[in-house]
C-alpha positions as CSV (number, residue, x, y, z in Angstrom):
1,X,62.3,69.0,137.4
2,X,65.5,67.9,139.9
3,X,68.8,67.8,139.5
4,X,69.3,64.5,137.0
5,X,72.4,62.8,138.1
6,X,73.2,62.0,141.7
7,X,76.6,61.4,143.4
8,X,77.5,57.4,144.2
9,X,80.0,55.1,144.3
10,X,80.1,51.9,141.8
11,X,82.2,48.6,141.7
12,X,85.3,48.5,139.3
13,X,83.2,46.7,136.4
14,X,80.7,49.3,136.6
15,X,84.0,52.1,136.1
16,X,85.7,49.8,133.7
17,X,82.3,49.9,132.0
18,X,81.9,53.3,132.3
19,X,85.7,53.8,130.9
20,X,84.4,52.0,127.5
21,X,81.4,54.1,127.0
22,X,84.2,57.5,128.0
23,X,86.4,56.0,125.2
24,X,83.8,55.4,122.6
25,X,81.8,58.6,123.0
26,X,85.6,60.5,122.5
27,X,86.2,58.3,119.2
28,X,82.5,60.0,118.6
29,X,83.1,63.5,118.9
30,X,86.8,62.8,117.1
31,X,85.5,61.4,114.1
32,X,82.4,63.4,113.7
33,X,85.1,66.0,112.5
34,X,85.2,64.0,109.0
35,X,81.2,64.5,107.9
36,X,81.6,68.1,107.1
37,X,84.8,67.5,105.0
38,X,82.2,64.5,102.9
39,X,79.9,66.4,102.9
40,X,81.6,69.4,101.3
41,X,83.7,66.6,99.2
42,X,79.4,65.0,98.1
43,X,78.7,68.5,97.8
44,X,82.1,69.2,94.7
45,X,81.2,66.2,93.6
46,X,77.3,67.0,92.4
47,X,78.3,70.4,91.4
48,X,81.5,68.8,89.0
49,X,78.4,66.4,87.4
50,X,76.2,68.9,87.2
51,X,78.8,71.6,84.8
52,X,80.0,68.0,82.8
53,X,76.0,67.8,82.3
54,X,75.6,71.5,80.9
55,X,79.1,70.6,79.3
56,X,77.4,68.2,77.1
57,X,74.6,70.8,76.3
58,X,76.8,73.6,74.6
59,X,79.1,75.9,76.4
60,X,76.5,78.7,77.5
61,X,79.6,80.4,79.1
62,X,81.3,81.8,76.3
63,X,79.1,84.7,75.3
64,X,77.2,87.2,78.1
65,X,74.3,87.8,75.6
66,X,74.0,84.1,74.5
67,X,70.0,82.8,74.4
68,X,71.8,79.3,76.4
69,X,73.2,81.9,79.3
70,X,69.6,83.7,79.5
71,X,68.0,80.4,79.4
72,X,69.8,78.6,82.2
73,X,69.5,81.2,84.2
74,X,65.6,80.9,83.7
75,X,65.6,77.2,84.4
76,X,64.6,75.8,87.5
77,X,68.4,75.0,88.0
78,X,69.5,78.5,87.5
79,X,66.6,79.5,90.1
80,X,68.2,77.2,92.6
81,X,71.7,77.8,91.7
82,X,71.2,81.7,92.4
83,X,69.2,80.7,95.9
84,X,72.2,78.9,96.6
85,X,74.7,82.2,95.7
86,X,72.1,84.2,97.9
87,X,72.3,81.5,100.8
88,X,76.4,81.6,100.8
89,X,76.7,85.5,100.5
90,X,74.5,85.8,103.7
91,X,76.6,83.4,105.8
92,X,79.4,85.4,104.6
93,X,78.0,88.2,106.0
94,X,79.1,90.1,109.3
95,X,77.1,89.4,112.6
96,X,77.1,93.3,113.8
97,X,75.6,93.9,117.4
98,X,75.9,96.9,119.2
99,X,77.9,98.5,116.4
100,X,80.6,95.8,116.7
101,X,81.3,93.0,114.3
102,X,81.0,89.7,116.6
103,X,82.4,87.2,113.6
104,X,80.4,85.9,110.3
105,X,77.1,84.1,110.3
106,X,78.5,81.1,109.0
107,X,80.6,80.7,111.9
108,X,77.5,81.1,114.2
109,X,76.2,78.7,112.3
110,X,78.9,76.4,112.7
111,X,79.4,77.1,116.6
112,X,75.6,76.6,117.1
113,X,75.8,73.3,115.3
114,X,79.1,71.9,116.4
115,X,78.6,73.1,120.3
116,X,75.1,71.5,120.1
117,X,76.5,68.3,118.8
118,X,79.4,68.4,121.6
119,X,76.6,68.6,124.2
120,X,74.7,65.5,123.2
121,X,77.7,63.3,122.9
122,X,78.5,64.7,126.3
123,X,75.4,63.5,128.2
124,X,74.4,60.5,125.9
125,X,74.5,57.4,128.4
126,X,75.4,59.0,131.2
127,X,72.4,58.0,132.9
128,X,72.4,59.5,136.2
129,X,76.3,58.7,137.0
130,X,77.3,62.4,138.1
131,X,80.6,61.5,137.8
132,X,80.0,59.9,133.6
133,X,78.3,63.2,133.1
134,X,81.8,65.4,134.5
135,X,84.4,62.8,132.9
136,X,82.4,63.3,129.8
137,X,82.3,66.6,129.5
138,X,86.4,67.0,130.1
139,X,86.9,64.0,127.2
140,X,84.5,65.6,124.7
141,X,86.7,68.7,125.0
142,X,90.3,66.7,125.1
143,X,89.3,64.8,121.7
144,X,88.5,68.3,119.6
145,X,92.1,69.3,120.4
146,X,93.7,67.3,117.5
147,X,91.5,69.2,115.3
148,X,91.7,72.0,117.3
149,X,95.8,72.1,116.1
150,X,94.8,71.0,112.5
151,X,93.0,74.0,112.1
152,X,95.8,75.9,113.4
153,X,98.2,74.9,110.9
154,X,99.8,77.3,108.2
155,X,101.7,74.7,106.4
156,X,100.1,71.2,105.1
157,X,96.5,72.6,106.3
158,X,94.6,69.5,105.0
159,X,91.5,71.4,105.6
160,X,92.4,74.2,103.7
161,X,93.7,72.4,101.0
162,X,90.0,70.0,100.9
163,X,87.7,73.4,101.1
164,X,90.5,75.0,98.8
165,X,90.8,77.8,101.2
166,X,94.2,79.5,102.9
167,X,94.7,79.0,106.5
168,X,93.5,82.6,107.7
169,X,89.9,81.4,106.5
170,X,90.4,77.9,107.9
171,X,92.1,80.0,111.0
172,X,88.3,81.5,112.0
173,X,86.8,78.4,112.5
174,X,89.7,77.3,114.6
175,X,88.6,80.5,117.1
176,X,85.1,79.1,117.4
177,X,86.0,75.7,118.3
178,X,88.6,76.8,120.8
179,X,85.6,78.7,122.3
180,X,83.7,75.6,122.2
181,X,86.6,73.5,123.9
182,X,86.6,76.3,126.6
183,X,83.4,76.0,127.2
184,X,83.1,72.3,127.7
185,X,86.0,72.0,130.0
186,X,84.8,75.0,132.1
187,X,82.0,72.7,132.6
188,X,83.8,69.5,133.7
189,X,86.2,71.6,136.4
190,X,82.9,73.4,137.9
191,X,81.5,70.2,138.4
192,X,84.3,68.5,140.0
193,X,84.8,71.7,141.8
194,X,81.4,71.5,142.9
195,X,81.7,68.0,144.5
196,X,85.1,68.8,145.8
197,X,83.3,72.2,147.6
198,X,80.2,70.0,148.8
199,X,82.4,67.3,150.3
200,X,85.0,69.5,152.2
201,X,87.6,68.3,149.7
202,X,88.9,71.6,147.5
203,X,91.5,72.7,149.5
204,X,92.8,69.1,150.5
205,X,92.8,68.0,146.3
206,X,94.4,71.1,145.6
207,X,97.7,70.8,148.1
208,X,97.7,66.3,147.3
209,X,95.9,65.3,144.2
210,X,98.3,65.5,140.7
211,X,95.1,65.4,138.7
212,X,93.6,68.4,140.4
213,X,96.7,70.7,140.4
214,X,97.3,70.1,137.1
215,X,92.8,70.2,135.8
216,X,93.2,73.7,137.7
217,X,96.4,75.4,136.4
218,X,95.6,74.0,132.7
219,X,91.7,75.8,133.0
220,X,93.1,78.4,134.3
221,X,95.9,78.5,131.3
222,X,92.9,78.3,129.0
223,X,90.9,81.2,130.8
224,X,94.1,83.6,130.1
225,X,94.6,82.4,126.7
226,X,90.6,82.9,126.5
227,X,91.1,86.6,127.9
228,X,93.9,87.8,126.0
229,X,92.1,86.5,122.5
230,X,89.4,89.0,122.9
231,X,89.7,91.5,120.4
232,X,90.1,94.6,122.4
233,X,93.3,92.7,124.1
234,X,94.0,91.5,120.6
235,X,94.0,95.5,119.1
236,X,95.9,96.6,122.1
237,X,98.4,94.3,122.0
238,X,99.0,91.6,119.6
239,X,102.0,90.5,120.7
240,X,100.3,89.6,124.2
241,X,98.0,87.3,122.6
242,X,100.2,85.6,120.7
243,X,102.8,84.9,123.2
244,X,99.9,83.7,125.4
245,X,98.3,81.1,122.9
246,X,102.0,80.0,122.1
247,X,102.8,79.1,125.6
248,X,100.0,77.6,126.7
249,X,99.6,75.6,123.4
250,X,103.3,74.4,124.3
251,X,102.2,74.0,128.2
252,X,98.7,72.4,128.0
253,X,99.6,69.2,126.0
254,X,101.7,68.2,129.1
255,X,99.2,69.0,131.7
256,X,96.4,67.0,130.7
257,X,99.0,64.0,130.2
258,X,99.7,63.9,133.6
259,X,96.1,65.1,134.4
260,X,93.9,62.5,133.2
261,X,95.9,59.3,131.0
262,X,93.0,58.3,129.3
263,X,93.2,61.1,127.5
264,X,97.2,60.7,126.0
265,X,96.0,59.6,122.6
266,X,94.7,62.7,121.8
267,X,97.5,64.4,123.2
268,X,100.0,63.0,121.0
269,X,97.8,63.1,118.3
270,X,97.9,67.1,119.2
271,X,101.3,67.4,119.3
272,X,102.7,65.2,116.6
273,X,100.0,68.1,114.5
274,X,102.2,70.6,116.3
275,X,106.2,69.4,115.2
276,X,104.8,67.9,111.9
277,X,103.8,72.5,111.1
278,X,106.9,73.7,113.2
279,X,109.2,71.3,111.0
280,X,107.8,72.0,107.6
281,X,107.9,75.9,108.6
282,X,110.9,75.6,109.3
283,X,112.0,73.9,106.2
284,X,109.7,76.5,103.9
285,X,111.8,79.6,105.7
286,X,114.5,80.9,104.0
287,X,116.8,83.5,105.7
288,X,117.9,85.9,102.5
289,X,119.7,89.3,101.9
290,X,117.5,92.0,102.0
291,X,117.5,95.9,100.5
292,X,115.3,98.5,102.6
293,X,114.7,101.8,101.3
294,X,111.9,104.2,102.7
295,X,109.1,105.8,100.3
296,X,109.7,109.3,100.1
297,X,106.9,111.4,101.3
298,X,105.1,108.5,103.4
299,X,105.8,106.4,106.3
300,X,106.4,103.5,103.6
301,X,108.8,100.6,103.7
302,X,110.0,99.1,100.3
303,X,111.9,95.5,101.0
304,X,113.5,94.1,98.1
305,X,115.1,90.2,98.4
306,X,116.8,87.5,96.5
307,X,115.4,84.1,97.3
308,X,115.9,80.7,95.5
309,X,114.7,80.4,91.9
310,X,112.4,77.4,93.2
311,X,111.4,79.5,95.7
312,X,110.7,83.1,93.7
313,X,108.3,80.9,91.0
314,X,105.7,80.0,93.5
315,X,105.3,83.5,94.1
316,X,104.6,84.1,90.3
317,X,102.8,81.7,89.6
318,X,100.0,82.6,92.6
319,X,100.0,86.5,92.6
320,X,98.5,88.4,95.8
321,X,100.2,85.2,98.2
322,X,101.9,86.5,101.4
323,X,104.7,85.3,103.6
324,X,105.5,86.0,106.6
325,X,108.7,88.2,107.4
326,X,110.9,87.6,111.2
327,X,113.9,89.7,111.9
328,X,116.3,87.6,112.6
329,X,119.4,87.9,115.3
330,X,121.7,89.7,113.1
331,X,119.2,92.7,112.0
332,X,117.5,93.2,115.5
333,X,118.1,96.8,117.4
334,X,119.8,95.0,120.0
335,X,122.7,91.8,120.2
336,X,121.8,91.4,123.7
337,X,119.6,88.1,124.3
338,X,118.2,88.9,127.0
339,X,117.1,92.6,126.0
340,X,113.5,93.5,125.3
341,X,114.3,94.3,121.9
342,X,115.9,91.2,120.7
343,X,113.4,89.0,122.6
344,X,110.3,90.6,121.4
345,X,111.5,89.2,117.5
346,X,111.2,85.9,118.5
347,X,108.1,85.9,118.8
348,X,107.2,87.9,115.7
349,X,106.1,86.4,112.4
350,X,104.5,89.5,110.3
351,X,102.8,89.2,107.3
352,X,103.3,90.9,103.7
353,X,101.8,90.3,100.4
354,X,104.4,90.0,97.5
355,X,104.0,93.4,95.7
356,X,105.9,92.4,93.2
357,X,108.4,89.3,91.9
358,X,111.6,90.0,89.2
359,X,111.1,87.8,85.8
360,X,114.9,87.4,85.7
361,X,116.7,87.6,89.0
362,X,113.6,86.2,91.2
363,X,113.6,89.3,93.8
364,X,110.7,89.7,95.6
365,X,109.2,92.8,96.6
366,X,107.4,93.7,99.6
367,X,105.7,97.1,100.9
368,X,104.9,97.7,104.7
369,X,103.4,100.9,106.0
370,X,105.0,101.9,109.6
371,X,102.0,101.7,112.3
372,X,104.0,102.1,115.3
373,X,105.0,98.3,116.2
374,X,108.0,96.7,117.2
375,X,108.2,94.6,113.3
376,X,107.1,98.1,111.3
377,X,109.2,100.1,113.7
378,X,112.4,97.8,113.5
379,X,112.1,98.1,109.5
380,X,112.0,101.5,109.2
381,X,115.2,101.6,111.7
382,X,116.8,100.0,109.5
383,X,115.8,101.3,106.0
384,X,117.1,104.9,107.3
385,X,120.3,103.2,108.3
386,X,120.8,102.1,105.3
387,X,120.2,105.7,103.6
388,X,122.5,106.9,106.7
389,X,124.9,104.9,106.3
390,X,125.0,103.4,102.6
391,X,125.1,100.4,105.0
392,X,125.1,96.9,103.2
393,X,121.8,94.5,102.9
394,X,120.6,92.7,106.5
395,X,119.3,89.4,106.6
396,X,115.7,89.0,106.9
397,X,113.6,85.1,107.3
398,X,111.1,84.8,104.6
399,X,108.3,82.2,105.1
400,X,105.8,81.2,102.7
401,X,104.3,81.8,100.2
402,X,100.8,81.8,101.7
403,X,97.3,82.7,100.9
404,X,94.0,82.0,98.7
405,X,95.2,83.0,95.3
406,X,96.4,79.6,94.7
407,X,92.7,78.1,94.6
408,X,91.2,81.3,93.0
409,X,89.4,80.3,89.8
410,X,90.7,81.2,86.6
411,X,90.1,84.8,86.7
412,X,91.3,85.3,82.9
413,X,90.2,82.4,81.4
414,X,86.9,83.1,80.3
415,X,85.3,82.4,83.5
416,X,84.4,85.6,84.2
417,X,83.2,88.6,81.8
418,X,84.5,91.5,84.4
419,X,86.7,92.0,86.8
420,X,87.1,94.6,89.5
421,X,89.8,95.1,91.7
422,X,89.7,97.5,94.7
423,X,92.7,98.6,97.0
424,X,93.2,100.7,99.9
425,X,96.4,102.1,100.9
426,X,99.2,99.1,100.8
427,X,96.1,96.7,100.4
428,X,97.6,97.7,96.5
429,X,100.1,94.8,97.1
430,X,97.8,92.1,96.7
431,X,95.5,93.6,93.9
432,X,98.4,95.3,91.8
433,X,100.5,92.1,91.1
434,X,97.0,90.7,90.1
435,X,96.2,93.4,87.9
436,X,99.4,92.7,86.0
437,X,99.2,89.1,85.6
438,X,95.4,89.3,84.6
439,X,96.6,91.7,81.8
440,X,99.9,89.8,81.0
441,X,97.9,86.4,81.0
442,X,94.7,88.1,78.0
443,X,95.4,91.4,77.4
444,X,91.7,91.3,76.4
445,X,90.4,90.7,80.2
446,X,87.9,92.7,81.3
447,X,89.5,94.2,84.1
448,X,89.2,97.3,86.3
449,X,91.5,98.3,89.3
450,X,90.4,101.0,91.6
451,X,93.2,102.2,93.7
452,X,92.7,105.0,97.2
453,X,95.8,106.0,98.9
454,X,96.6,109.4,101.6
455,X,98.7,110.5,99.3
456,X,100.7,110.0,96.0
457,X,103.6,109.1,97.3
458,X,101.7,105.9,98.5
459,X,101.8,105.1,94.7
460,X,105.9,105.3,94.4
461,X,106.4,101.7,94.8
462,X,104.6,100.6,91.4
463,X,105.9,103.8,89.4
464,X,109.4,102.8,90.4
465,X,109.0,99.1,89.2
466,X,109.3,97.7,85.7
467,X,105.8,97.7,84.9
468,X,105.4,101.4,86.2
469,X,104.7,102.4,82.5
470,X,102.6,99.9,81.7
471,X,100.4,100.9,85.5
472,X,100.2,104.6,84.2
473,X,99.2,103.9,81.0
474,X,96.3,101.7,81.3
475,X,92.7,103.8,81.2
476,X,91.5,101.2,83.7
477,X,93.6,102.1,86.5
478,X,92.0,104.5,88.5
479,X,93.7,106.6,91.6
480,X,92.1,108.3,94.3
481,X,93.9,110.4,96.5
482,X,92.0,111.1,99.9
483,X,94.6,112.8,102.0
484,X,94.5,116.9,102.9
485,X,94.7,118.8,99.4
486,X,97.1,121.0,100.9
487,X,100.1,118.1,100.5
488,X,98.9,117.7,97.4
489,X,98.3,120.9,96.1
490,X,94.5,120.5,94.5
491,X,91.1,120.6,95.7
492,X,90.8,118.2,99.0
493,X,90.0,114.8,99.3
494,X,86.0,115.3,98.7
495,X,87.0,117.3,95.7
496,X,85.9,116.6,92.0
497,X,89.7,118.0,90.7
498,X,91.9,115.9,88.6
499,X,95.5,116.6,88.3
500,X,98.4,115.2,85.9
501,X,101.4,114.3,88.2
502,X,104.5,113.2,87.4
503,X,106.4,111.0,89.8
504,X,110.0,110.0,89.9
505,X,110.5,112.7,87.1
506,X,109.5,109.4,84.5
507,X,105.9,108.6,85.3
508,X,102.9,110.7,85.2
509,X,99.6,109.6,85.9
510,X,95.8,110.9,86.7
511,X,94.3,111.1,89.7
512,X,91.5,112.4,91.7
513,X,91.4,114.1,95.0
514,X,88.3,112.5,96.1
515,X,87.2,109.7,97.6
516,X,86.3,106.7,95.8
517,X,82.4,106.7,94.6
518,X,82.1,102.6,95.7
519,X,78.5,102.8,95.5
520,X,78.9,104.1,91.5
521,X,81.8,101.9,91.0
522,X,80.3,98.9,91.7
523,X,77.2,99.7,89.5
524,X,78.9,100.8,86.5
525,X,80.2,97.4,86.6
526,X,77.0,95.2,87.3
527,X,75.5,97.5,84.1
528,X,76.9,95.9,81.8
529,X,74.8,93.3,81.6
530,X,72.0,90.5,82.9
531,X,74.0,87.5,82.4
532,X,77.6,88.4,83.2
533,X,79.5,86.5,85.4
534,X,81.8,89.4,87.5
535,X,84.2,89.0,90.3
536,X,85.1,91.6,92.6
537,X,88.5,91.5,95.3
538,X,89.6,93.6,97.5
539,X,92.5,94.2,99.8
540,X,92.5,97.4,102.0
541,X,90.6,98.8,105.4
542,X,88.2,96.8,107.0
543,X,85.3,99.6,106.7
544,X,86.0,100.1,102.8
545,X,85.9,96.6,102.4
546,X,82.2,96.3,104.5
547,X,81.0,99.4,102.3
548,X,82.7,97.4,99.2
549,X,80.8,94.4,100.0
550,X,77.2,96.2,100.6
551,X,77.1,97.5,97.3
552,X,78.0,94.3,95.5
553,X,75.3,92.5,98.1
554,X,72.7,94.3,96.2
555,X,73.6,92.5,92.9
556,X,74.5,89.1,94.0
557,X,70.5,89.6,95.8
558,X,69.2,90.1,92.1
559,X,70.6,86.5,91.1
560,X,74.2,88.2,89.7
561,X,77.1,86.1,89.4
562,X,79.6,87.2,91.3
563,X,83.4,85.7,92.8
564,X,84.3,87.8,95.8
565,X,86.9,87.6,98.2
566,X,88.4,89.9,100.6
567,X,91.9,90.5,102.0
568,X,91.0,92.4,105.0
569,X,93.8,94.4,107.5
570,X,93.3,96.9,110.2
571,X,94.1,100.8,109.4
């Protein structure tokens, strides 16, 4: 089978033609973003008539044990409801090859599908015009880039707010379609490239022609941005990537509008996405007085700061939401503008779950642990300046809040018979201000939280805060220490001992130097019963979580109801 298109010229009808067919193929590919969003939208819709249907039947939800649960669940709509739960807890699943994780399955599926559908709308009617088929390609790719930018967005994330998702979920599928985009445009410059190479042309195009000069430094400005996204670049050095993907978001829009013209609509639809987030960022920040004290015993940081009442009851009304923390000019190890270390806090946005929020003054809390980068490192400068010094509060930028919590179901409201909470480390920040509102919202919830940390200094933060009494007293807190025994003066981290500590000379609590039994954990909880409805979250290192997530795999595989989500960060 030969080479399908062929190389000729055509009149200016047949181009003008061909234009029309570019332009309506684009409109194609741009709205084909909207049938997964009505679908998903047809998809809410059947599942709200559906529970008004059982509605009408007798509320089977309200006892466990009830002959209505049992029965449901026995009914041929039970049978497809937990083939469904089966379905979305393996496309949540990781795609591990070669001992790496290489994304989830249902962004595989996604890529497959979306990437298969690019490619027929990029050789549909192209008959065997070689130059359709290129211009095709390079418009296909152009037209996902509003979306592209949509899906970028932390603030006013339509997508995220139609799945009722947060923006670092929405966030992954904005990776796989800017691997898509790649893709397709690599394609359009190797085949003008290869036309340019077969007629003598590449070197000429590249020292006269605008487009060409501008198609080559904007794939090559994608190929970086490509490169430095990998994860090993991405663990090395974040910063690197996300300086990269700033500037060439900032620096491709203008290329391809001087590149190719027919292409400007989706440009400025692209960039009016990108000053519609930067302004209502910008008008979500607030720059406020901050305290920084460091956690005895650990390479903690505890932040405490005022914000606007306004402000402070969005945080308590979502616990476990995040914002993200910049340094600004005034607090930054060097005045100089032009000095690596002032520089380098421009372009960092960090973020910090809100380990706790005042009832009365509307301080917020936060709780970072010092890895060694320039945001971590910077605090802890500064919080030992402060004990140094008795120096006054520094200003800090506080932007948010963000996160899932605000489209969680209603964990305490009868929705759920159990609930299990598990933390590593300062992954505590998210499930700790949960824990309290879960208890403060029906003291009768169900509710379990399952805490490891190195040490117990880690657990400082919450002992010191008003509800430390309330944290120490509850038998359903459970502490697992799994640094060296010899800082903590019992039997070592795989240890069966259980000591009573106090802390702060107020608080004692138990807690055992071992580490946490997930595997036992996770079953005590499931035993409880057939027909309980449990959901499990978790906030803490990305191999507890996958270990986390195994176990509660087996249950949700024997037709178990079960909520999970995971706030996942490197340790």
């Amino acid at each position: 089978m030969g080479w399908p298109w062929r190389i000729y010229t055509v009149d200016d009808e047949a181009k003008h033609l061909r234009r029309q067919t570019l332009d309506r193929y684009a409109g194609y590919a741009q709205l084909s973003a909207f049938a997964p969003i009505v679908l998903f939208l047809l998809f809410r819709l059947s599942l709200w008539t559906l529970k008004k249907f059982e509605a009408r039947r007798g509320p089977y939800n309200a006892v466990p044990a009830s002959p209505s649960r049992k029965l449901h669940r026995q009914s041929p709509l039970g049978a497809w409801e937990a083939r469904f739960r089966r379905l979305q807890w393996w496309l949540e699943d990781d795609v591990v090859f070669l001992g790496q994780t290489w994304g989830r399955k249902d962004e595989w599926v996604f890529g497959l599908s979306w990437a298969s559908w690019m490619m027929l709308l990029s050789v549909l009617e192209t008959g065997d015009d070689y130059f359709h088929v290129t211009k095709r390609f390079g418009i296909i790719a152009i037209s996902q880039l509003p979306l592209q930018y949509i899906l970028a967005l932390k603030s006013l994330n339509p997508v995220a707010y139609i799945f009722q998702s947060s923006h670092e979920q929405i966030n992954r599928y904005h990776r796989v379609l800017g691997v898509i985009v790649y893709g397709l445009l690599l394609v359009h410059a190797g085949l003008y490239s290869n036309y340019f190479v077969k007629m003598g042309l590449l070197l000429q195009k590249l020292t006269t022609s605008r487009a060409v000069i501008t198609g080559m430094i904007g794939i090559w400005a994608f190929t970086f941005l490509s490169g430095t996204a990998l994860r090993v670049i991405r663990d090395y050095s974040y910063r690197i990537f996300f300086i990269t993907h700033l500037t060439v978001a900032m620096i491709i829009p203008p290329l391809i509008w001087f590149h190719a013209h027919s292409s400007r609509i989706f440009l400025a639809e692209a960039l009016l996405v990108f000053l519609v987030d930067i302004i209502s960022r910008k008008l979500d920040t607030v720059t406020s007085m901050a305290t920084l004290e460091s956690i005895p015993g650990t390479n903690l940081v505890k932040i405490t700061t005022s914000i606007p009442i306004k402000k402070a009851n969005r945080f308590r009304s979502h616990p476990g939401s995040h914002i993200y923390l910049q340094i600004p000019a005034g607090s930054r190890p060097s005045t100089s503008p032009v000095s690596t270390d002032y520089l380098v806090h421009e372009f960092l946005f960090n973020p910090f779950t809100v380990a706790a929020v005042d009832e009365e003054t509307g301080a917020i809390t936060l709780v970072c642990r010092q890895y060694g980068g320039p945001m971590t490192s910077t605090l802890k400068q500064l919080a030992n300046k402060m004990a140094r010094q008795d120096a006054a509060q520094v200003p800090l930028a506080i932007e948010g809040p963000y996160g899932v919590p605000s489209y969680f179901p209603r964990l305490s409201g009868g929705e759920f018979d159990r609930i299990l909470l598990v933390a590593g480390g300062v992954g505590a920040t998210f499930t700790v201000p949960l824990h309290h509102a879960l208890v403060k919202d029906n003291p009768s919830t169900k509710v379990q939280l399952v805490w490891a940390v190195r040490s117990t200094g880690d657990v400082g933060w919450v002992l010191a805060g008003k509800d430390g009494k309330a944290f120490t007293g509850n038998e359903n807190v459970q502490v697992f220490v799994t640094g060296n025994a010899d800082t903590e003066g019992g039997q070592g981290a795989d240890g069966e001992g259980v000591e009573l500590t106090v802390m702060n000379g107020e608080h004692e609590f138990k807690h055992q130097l071992m580490r946490p039994n997930l595997k036992k954990i996770v079953d005590d909880v499931f035993h409880h019963g057939s027909d309980e409805r449990v959901a499990v979250l978790f906030c803490g290192p990305t191999k507890m979580g996958r270990d986390l997530r195994n176990h509660v795999g087996v249950w949700v595989r024997k037709g178990k109801v079960v909520f999970w989500h995971s706030e996942t960060f490197g340790w």
